[in-house]
N, C-alpha and C positions, 0 to 999 in steps of 0.2 A: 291218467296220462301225464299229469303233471308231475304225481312222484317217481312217475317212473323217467324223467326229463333229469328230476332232481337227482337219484340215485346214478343216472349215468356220468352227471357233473361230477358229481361228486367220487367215482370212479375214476374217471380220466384226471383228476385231479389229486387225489393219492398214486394212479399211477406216475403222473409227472414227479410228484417229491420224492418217491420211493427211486425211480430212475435219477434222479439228479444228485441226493443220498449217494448213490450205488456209486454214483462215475465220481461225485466230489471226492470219494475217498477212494477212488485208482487212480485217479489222473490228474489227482489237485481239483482246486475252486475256479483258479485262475484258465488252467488247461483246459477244462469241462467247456465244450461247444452248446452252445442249443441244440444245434442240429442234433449233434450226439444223442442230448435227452432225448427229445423229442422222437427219435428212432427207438430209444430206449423204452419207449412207455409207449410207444408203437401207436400214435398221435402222429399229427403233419403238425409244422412248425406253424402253420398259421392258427390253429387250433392251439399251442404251445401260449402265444403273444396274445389268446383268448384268455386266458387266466394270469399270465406277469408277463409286465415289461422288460424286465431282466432279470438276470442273474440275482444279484441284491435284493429283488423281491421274493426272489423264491428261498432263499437262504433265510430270509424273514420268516417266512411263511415255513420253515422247518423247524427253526428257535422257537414259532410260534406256536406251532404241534409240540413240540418237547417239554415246552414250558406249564401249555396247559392240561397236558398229560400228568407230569408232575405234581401239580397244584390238584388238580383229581386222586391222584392217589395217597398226597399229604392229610384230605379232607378225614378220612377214619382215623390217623394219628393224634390230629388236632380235635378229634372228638373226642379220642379216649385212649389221652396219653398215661405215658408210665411214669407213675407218682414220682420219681426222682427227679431232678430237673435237668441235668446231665444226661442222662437216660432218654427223658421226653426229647429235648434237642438234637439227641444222639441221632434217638430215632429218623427225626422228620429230615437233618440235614444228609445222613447217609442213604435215604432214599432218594432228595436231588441228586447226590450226585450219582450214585448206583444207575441212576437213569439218563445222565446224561451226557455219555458215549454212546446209547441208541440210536441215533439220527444223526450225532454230528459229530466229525472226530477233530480232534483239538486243531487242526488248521483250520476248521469250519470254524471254531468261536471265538481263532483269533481274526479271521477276516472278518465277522457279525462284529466283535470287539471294535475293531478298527474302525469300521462304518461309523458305528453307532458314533464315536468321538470325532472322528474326522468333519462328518457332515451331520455338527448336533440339530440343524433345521428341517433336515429331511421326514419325511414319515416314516422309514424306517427307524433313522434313531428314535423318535418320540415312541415310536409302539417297541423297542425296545426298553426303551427308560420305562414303560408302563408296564410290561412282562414283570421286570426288577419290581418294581415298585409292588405287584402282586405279589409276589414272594416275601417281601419283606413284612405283607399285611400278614399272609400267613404264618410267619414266624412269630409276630406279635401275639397275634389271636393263640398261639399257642402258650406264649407266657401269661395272659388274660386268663384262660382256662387253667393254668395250675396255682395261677394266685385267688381263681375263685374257688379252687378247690382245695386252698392251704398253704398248696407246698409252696410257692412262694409270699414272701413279705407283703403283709398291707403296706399300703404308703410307696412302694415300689414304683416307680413310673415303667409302667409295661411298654410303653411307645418306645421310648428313649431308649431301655433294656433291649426290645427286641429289635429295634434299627442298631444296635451295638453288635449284637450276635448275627444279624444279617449280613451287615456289612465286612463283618470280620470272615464270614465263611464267602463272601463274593467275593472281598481281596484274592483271599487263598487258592478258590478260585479258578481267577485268573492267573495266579505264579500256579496254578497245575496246568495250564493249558499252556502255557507260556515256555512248560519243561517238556521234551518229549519224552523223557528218561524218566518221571516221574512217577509210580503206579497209582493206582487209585487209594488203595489200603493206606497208604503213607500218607495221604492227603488226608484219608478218613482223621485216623492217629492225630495227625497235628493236628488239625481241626480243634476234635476235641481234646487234647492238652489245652489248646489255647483258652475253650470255653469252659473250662472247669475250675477256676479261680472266682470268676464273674459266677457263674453258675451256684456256686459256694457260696458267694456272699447274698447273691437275693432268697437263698431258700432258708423257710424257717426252720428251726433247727427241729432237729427227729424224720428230717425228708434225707 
C-alpha cells in the first residue's frame, strides 16, 4: 500500500512539472497561473501548494530534473571516454547542452539564472549553486580519467583544468540563453574552438 501511496506522488508530481514545462513555454514564467497548472495536471490547487510553494520552487525542481538527468547520462561518457581529449570534452559538454532545452527553454534559465543571483541566501539559489557544482565535479572526474589513462599530462592539476573548462562552457552558456537568435550547433562550435587550445596543451603528445 505504501508503494502504491509512493508511486501516486510521485505521479502527480511529474504531472505538475510536465504541466507547468508546458504552459512556461506558451505563456511565459511570469504569465503561467498556478491555477493554470494545476488544471493542467488535472490536480486541485491545494494539492498543487502539497508539493511547492511557488513558482520558483517548481522552476527548481525542473533545473533540478534537467540537471540530474544530465549527470546520469554523462556517467557512461565519463567511464569510457574517447581517447582525444577534445573529443572526450566534446563529448560530455554536447550532451549537457543537447539536453538542455528538454524542460526548460532559455526564458526558463534566465529567470532560474536571475533567482539564483538575485536572492544568493535562498534555497533555491544554494541548490542551484550545488547542481553547478555537480557538473563541474563531473567534468573533472572526466579529465581524472583521461589522465589516468595517458592522454592527459601527469603533473596536470585535474581540479583547476576541469573548473577551467567548466566554467568556460557555463559562461557561454549563459550568452546562449541570454541570445534568442542563437542555435544550439553554434554554441556547440564555439565551445569547442574555445576548449581546444587548453585542451592541446594538457594532453600528452600522440593523443
Amino acid at each position: 500500500m505504501a508503494g502504491l501511496r509512493a508511486r501516486q506522488k510521485a505521479d502527480k508530481n511529474r504531472r505538475i512539472l510536465e504541466a507547468a514545462t508546458r504552459l512556461f513555454r506558451e505563456v511565459g514564467y511570469e504569465a503561467a497561473r498556478i491555477e493554470d497548472i494545476a488544471e493542467c495536471a488535472e490536480v486541485s490547487v491545494g494539492t498543487f501548494y502539497n508539493y511547492y510553494q511557488n513558482k520558483g520552487d517548481m522552476l527548481l525542481a525542473t533545473v533540478a530534473m534537467e540537471v540530474e538527468e544530465v549527470l546520469e547520462a554523462g556517467e557512461p561518457i565519463v567511464a569510457n571516454p574517447p581517447g582525444d581529449v577534445l573529443a572526450a570534452l566534446s563529448a560530455l559538454i554536447d550532451q549537457y547542452y543537447d539536453h538542455s532545452l528538454v524542460y526548460l527553454s532559455k526564458e526558463m534559465w534566465r529567470t532560474a539564472m536571475a533567482i539564483s543571483i538575485q536572492r544568493p541566501e535562498t534555497p533555491f539559489s544554494k541548490r542551484y549553486t550545488e547542481l553547478d557544482r555537480a557538473l563541474c565535479a563531473q567534468v573533472t572526474t572526466l579529465v581524472q580519467k583521461l589522465q589516468q589513462r595517458g592522454a592527459v599530462l601527469m603533473g596536470i592539476d585535474t581540479a583547476a583544468v576541469g573548473a577551467m573548462f567548466f566554467n568556460n562552457l557555463n559562461m557561454m552558456f549563459t550568452e546562449f540563453v541570454r541570445d534568442e537568435a542563437m542555435p544550439l550547433e553554434q554554441l556547440k562550435i564555439e565551445v569547442a574552438r574555445q576548449n581546444r587550445p587548453l585542451a592541446t596543451l594538457i594532453s600528452t603528445p600522440g593523443h
